[in-house]
C-alpha positions in Angstrom: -13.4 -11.6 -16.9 -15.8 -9.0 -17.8 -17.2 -8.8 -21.4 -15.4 -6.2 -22.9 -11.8 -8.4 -21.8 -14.0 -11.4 -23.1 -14.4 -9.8 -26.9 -10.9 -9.3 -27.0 -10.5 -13.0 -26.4 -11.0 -15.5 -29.6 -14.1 -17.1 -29.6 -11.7 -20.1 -30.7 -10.0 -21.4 -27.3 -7.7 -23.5 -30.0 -6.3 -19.4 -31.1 -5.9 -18.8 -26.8 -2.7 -16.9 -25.9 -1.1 -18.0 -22.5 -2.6 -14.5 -21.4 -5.8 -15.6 -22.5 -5.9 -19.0 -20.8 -5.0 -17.0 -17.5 -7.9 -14.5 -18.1 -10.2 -17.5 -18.6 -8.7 -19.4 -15.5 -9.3 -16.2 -13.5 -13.1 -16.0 -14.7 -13.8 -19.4 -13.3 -12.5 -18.7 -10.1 -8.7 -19.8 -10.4 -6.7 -16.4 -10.4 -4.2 -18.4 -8.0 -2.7 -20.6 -10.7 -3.1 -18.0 -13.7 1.4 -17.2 -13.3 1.9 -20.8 -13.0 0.0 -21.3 -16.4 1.5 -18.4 -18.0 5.1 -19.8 -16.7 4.3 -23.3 -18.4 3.5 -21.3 -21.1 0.1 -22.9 -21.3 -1.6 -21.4 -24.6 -5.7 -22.2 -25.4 -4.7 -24.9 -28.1 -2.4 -26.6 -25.1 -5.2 -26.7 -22.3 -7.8 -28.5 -24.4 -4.6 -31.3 -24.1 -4.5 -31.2 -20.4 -6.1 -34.1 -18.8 -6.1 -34.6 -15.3 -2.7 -36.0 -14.6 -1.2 -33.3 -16.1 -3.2 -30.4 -14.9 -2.3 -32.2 -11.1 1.5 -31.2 -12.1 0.1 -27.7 -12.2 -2.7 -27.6 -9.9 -2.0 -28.7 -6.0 -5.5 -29.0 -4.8 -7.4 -32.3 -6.3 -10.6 -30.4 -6.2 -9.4 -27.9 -7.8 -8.0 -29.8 -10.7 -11.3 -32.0 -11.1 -13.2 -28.6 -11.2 -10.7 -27.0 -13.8 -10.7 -30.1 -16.0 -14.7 -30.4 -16.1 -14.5 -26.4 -17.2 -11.8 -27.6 -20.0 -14.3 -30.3 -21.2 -17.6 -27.6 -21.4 -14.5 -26.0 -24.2 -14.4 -28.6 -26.3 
């Protein structure tokens, strides 16, 4: 994400739009699961509730998920 799509974003992730949660995912790395997200209508206040079971429903790769979850946790 570059930082003029990152001051468009809420400093909040709690105030997150589904749109924003796939802009984030695609910053870290994780464009490939941005539609699935937005599909699951995944807002910012949602993905600080994911724990790792749940992001597995969504997320196919265990790396991947371990890797997403940590960057949920820096969030909080």
């Amino acid at each position: 994400m570059t930082s003029r799509e990152m001051s468009t974003v809420p400093a909040d992730p709690k105030q997150w739009t589904k749109e924003d949660v796939a802009s984030w995912l695609t910053e870290k790395g994780f464009q490939q699961y941005a539609e699935v997200f937005i599909e699951h209508e995944i807002t910012g206040s949602m993905l600080l509730q994911l724990d790792r079971e749940s992001l597995a429903e969504l997320i196919p790769i265990l790396a991947h998920v371990l890797t997403v979850h940590e960057h949920i946790q820096e969030l909080k």
